[in-house]
C-alpha positions in Angstrom: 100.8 104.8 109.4 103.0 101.9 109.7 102.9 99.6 106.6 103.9 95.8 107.6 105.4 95.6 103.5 106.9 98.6 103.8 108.8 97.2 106.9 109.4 93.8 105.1 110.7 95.9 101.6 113.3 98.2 103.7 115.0 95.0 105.8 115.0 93.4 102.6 116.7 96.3 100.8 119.1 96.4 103.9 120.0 92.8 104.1 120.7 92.9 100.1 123.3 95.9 100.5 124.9 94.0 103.3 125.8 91.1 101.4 127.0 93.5 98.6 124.7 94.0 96.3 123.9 97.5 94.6 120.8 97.9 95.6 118.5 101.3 94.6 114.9 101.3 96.6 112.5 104.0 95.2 109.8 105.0 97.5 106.5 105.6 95.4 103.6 107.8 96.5 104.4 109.1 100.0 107.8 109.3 101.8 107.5 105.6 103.9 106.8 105.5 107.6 109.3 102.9 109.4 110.4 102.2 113.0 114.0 101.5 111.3 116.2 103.2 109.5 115.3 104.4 105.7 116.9 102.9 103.1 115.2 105.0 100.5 116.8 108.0 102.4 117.9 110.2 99.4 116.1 108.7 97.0 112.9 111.0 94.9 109.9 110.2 95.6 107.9 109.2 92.1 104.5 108.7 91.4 103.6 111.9 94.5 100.3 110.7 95.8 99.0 114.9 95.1 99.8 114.9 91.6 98.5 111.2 90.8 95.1 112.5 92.5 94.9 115.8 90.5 96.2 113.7 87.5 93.1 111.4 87.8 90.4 114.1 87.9 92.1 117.0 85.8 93.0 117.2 82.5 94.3 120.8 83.1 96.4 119.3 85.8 97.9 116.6 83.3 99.0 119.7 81.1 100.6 121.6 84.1 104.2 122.5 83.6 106.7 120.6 85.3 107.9 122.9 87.8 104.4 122.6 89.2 104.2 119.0 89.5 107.6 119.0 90.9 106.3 121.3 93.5 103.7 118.9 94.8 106.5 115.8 94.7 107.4 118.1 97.9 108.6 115.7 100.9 107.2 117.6 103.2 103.9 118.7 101.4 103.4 114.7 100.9 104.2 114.2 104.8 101.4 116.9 104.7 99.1 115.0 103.2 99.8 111.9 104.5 99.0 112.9 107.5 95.4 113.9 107.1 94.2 110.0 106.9 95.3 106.8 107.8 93.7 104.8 105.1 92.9 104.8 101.7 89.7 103.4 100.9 89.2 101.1 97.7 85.6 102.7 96.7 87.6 106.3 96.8 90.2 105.3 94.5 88.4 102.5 92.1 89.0 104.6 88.7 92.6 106.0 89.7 93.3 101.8 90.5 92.4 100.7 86.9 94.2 103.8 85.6 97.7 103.3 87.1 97.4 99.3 86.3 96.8 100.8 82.9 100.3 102.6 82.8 101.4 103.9 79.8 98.1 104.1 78.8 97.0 105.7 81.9 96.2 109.2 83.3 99.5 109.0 84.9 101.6 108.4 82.1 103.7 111.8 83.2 104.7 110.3 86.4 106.0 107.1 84.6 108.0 108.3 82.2 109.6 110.6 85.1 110.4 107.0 86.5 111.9 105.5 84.0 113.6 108.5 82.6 115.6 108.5 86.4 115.9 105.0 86.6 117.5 105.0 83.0 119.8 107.7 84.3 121.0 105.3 87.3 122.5 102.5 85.3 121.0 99.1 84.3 120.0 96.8 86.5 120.1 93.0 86.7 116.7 93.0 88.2 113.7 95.1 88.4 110.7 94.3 91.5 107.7 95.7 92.1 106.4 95.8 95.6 102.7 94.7 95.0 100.3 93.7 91.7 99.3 97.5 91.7 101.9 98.1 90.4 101.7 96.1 87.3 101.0 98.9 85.0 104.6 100.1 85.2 106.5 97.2 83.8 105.9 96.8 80.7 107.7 100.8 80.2 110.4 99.5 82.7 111.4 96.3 80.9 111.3 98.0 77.5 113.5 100.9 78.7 116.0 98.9 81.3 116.6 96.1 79.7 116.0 93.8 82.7 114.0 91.3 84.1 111.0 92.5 85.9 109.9 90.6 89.3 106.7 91.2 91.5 106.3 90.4 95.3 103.2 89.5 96.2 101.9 90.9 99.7 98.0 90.9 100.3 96.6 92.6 97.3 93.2 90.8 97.0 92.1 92.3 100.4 91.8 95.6 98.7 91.1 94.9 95.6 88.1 92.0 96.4 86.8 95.4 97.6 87.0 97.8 94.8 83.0 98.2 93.1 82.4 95.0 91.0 82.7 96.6 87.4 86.3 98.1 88.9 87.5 95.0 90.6 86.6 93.0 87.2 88.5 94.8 85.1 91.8 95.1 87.8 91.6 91.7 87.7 91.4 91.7 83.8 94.4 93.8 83.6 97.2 92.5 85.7 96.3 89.5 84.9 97.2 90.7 81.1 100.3 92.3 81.9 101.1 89.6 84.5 102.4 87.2 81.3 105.0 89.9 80.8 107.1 89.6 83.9 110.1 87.1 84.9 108.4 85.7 87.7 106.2 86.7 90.9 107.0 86.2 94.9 104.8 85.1 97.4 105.5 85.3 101.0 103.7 81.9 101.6 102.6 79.2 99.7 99.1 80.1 100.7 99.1 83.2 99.0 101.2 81.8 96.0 98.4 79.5 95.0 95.8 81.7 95.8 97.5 84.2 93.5 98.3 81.7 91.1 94.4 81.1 90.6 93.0 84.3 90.8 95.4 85.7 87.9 96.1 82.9 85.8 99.8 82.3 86.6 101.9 79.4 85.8 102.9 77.6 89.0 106.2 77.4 88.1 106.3 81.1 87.8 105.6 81.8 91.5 108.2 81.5 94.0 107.6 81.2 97.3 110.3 83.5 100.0 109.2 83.7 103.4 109.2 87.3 104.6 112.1 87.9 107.4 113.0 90.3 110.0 115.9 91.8 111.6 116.6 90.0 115.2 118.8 92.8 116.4 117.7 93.4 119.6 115.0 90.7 120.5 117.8 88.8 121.7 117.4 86.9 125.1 114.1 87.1 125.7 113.1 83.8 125.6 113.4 82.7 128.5 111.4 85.7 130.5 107.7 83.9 130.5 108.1 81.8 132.9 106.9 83.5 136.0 104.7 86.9 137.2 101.4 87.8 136.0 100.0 87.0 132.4 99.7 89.8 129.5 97.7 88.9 126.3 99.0 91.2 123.7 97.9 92.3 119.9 100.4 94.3 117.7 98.6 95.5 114.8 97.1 98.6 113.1 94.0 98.8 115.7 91.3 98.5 112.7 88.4 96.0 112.4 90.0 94.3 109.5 92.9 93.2 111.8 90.4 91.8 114.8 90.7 94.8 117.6 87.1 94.0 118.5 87.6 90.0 118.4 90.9 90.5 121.0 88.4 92.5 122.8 85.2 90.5 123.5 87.7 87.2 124.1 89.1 88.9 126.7 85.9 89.9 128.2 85.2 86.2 128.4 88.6 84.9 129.6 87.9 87.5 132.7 84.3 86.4 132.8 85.4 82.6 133.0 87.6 83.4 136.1 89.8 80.8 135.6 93.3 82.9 135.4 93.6 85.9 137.4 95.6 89.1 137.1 95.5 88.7 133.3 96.2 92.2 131.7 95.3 92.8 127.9 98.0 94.9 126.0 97.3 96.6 122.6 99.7 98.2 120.5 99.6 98.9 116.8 99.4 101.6 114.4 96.7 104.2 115.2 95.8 107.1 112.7 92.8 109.9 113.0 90.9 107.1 110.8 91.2 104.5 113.5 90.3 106.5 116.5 86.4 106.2 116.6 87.5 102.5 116.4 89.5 102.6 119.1 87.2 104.8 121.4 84.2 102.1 120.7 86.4 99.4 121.8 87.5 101.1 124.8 83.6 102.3 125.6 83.1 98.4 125.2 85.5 97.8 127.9 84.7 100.4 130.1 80.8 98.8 130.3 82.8 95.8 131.0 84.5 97.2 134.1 88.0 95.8 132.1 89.6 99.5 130.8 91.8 99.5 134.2 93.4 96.4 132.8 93.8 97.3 129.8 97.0 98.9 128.1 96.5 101.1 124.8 100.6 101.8 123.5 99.7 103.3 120.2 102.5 103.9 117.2 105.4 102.9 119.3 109.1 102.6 117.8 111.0 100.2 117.6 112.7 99.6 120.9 109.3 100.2 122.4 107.6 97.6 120.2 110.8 94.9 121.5 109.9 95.9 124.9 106.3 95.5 124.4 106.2 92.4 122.8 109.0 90.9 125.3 106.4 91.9 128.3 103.9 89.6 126.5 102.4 85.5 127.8 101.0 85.2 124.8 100.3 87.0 121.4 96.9 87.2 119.2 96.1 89.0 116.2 92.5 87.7 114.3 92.7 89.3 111.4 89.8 89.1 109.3 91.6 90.0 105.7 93.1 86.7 104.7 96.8 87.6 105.6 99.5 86.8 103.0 101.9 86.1 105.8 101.1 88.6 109.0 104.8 89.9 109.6 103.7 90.4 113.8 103.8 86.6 113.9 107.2 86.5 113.6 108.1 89.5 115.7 106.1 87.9 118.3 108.5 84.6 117.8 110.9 86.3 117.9 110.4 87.6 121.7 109.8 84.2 122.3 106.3 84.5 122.9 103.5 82.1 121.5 100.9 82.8 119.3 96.8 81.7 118.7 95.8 82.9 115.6 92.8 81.9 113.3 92.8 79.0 111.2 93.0 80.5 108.0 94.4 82.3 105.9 98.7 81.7 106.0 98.6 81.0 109.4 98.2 77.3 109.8 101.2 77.0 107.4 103.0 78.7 109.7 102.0 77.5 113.1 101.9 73.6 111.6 105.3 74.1 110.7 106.8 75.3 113.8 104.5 74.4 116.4 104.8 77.6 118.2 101.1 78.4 118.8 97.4 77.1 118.5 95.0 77.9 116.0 91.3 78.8 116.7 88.2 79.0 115.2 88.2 82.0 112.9 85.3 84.4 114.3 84.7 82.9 117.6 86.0 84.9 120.6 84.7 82.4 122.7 87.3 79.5 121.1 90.6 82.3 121.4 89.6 82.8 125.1 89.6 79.4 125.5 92.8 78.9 123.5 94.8 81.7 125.8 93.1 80.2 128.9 95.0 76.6 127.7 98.4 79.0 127.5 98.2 80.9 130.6 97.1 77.8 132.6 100.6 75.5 131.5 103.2 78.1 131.4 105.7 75.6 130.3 103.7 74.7 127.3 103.5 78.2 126.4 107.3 78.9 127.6 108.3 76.0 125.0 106.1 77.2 122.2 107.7 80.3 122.6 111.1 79.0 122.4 110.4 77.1 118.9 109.1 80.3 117.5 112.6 82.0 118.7 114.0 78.7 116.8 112.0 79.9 113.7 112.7 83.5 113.7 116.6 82.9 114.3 116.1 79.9 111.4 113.9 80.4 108.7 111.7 83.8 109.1 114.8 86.2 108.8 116.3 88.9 106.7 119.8 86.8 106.1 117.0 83.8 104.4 115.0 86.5 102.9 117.5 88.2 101.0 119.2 85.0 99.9 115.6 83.0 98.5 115.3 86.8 96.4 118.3 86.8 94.5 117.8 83.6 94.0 114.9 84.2 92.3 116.4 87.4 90.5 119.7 85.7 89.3 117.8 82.6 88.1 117.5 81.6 84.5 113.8 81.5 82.8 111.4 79.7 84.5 110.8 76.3 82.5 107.4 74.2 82.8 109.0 72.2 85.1 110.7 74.5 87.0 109.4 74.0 91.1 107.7 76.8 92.4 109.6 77.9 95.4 113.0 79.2 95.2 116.1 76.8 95.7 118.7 78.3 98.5 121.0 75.7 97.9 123.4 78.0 95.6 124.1 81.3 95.8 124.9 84.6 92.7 128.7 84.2 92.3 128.8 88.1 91.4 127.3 91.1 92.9 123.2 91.8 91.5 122.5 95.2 90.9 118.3 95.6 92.1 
C-alpha cells in the first residue's frame, strides 16, 4: 500500500540532498511503496517485518544464527510478505508494539544492535530522526552509540495506538512518554497535532516544533485554471478504507444526485486499494449499484504518479472525511496543488488549514447530508470554486512544499537546545551555514 508518511519522508529526504546535505534514509520493516523515485534505493532494510514477528513469539527464533535472520531481511521475501495484507491491525500487534518501544530491552534487541552497528559504520551524523513515536524505543541505543542529537516527526500515531487493548495502549503511552524526555526535540506537521501530542505525552511546548509537510510541485503545473467549464467531478484520493470516509463520500453523493440540483455530476475515487480493502470497496459499490449511481461512478485504484496528477487535475472539487483525526492529510495539498478546492470536516488539522488559506469549506464531521450540501454550494458558483482553487495553488507553491519543508527541518536539527522559552515552531528566517549530515 501507499503510505502518505512515507511519501512526505522520501520528498523530504530528496529535497535535503538537493540543497546539499548528506543525507542517509534507512527504510525499516518492509521495502517502502512510493509513486516517486526511492531514495532509500541501496540502502538495507533493518528491523525485516518476518524476523521482528518470529522474534516476538520465538525464543528459538531470537537464538537463530545470523545467516538465517539475514535470510528473511530478503527484499524480495519482505515484498513477499507485504503483499499478503494491506493493513496491520493494532489488536494483532499489541505485545510486539510495547516490545519494540521497549528497545534495548525488547525482544528485538538483535535487530537494533544490527542498526546501530551499520549506522556506526556510516559516519556520525549531525542529526538523528525517527519517522513516528513507535519508534521511540531505538533512541536511546542511537544517541548513546552516534553521538548525535535524536529528533522525532510526529505523523498520526494516536490513531493506532488509541486502538491497541487498554492494558497495551496504557503502557505505550507510559513508555514513550519515558523515553520521550531523552530526545532533542519532536516535529509536528501542524500545530493541531503538536498540542495534541504535547498533552497526551507530557512534552514541553517548547520542545515541539511545528514544519508543515510539503510536496513536490513538479508536474501539477498549470492546472489552475482548467475548472472553469464542462461537467462537474467530485473526487476522493485516499486509501479506500472506512477510517478515511469512502462510505461518507458515498452516501453524500447519493444525496447531491437525489437533490437534483446539479446535473452530470460524476464521482471519482482513487486511492490505495489492497486485498484488505476490497470487501470495503465491493460494499460501497453494491451501495451504489441499489442506488442506480455505479454508471457514474469512477473506481482508479493504486495509480502512479502521473496518473494521480491527471486524476486530481480532472477534479471540480475534492473531499476526503476521514474519520482518524488526521495529523495534516497530505491529499489536501496535492489537491491544492491541481488547483482544485477542498470540503473537508471540521476537525481534526483541517480547519487550520482551510482557515488559513481559504481554499475550501468545512462541514459537519459525520453528516453526508452537510458535505452534499457543501459540494452543491461549489458546483453551483464555479468561480467561487475556480478561486478557491487558485489560493490553494497559492499555498501549495508558498507554504505546503518540499523547498519550506526541508528548510523548517534543519532548522530544527541545526538548532541549539531548546530553552523554556524557546517558541514552539521552527524559525525559517536563518539558514545552517554548513552542510548537516541526517
Amino acid at each position: 500500500m501507499y503510505c502518505g508518511n512515507c511519501l512526505r519522508d522520501n520528498a523530504l529526504v530528496r529535497e535535503l540532498r538537493s540543497l546539499g546535505h548528506e543525507t542517509l534514509m534507512v527504510p525499516l520493516y518492509l521495502p517502502i511503496t512510493l509513486d516517486e523515485a526511492d531514495e532509500s534505493k541501496g540502502t538495507p532494510t533493518f528491523f525485516g517485518g518476518i524476523s521482528v514477528y518470529l522474534e516476538q513469539h520465538s525464543a528459538m527464533f531470537r537464538r537463530a544464527p545470523g545467516w538465517f535472520h539475514k535470510m528473511l531481511r530478503s527484499p524480495a521475501l519482505l515484498k513477499w510478505a507485504a503483499g499478503r495484507t494491506a493493513k496491520t491491525r493494532p489488536e494483532q500487534v499489541a505485545d510486539l508494539t510495547v516490545s519494540m518501544l521497549r528497545g534495548e530491552e525488547g525482544n528485538q534487541v538483535r535487530e537494533l544492535n544490527e542498526l546501530v552497528d551499520w549506522l556506526s559504520s556510516q559516519g556520525r551524523p549531525d542529526a538523528v530522526c525517527l519517522s513516528n513515536v513507535l519508534l521511540i524505543g531505538m533512541a536511546r541505543r542511537l544517541q548513546a552509540a552516534l553521538k548525535a542529537p535524536v529528533f522525532c516527526t510526529l505523523q498520526g500515531e494516536d490513531a493506532f495506538l488509541d486502538a491497541l487493548p487498554a492494558a497495551n495502549r496504557d503502557r505505550c503511552y507510559e513508555l514513550i512518554t519515558e523515553r520521550a524526555r531523552e530526545l532533542a526535540g519532536f516535529v509536528a506537521p501542524s500545530r493541531y497535532f503538536g498540542d495534541l501530542m504535547s498533552r497526551r505525552l507530557a512534552l514541553e511546548p517548547s520542545r515541539v516544533h511545528v514544519v508543515h509537510n510539503g510536496i513536490d510541485l513538479d508536474g501539477y503545473s498549470g492546472s489552475a485554471d482548467t475548472k472553469s467549464g464542462g461537467s462537474p467531478a467530485i473526487g476522493a484520493f485516499a486509501r479506500m478504507c472506512p477510517e478515511k470516509g469512502l462510505d461518507v463520500v458515498i452516501e453524500a453523493y447519493r444525496i447531491l444526485c437525489q437533490r437534483n440540483r446539479v446535473s452530470n455530476v460524476r464521482l471519482r475515487i482513487g486511492g490505495s486499494c489492497g486485498p484488505a480493502d476490497e470487501p470495503f470497496v465491493a460494499k460501497q459499490k453494491t451501495r451504489l449499484q441499489e442506488a442506480g449511481l455505479l454508471s457514474e461512478v469512477d473506481f482508479c485504484p493504486n495509480l502512479s504518479r502521473a496518473e494521480k496528477i491527471r486524476f486530481l487535475q480532472s477534479l471540480t472539487v475534492f473531499s476526503v472525511p476521514a474519520r482518524s483525526g488526521e495529523a495534516f492529510g497530505l491529499y489536501v495539498i496535492e489537491a491544492w496543488a491541481a488547483g482544485v478546492p477542498v470540503v473537508q470536516p471540521r476537525t481534526a488539522a483541517f480547519p487550520e488549514l482551510l482557515e488559513s488559506t481559504g481554499a475550501g469549506l468545512l462541514f459537519t464531521p459525520e453528516n453526508p447530508q452537510d458535505l452534499a450540501e457543501k459540494w452543491e454550494e461549489l458546483l453551483l458558483d464555479r468561480e467561487r470554486a475556480k478561486e478557491m482553487g487558485k489560493r490553494g495553488r497559492k499555498a501549495a507553491e508558498n507554504t505546503f512544499n518540499t523547498r519550506a519543508m526541508a528548510e523548517g527541518m534543519l532548522k530544527v536539527f541545526m538548532a541549539p537546545a531548546p530553552s523554556a522559552t524557546r517558541p514552539p515552531v521552527a524559525d525559517l528566517t536563518q539558514f545552517p551555514s554548513r552542510p548537516a549530515r541526517v
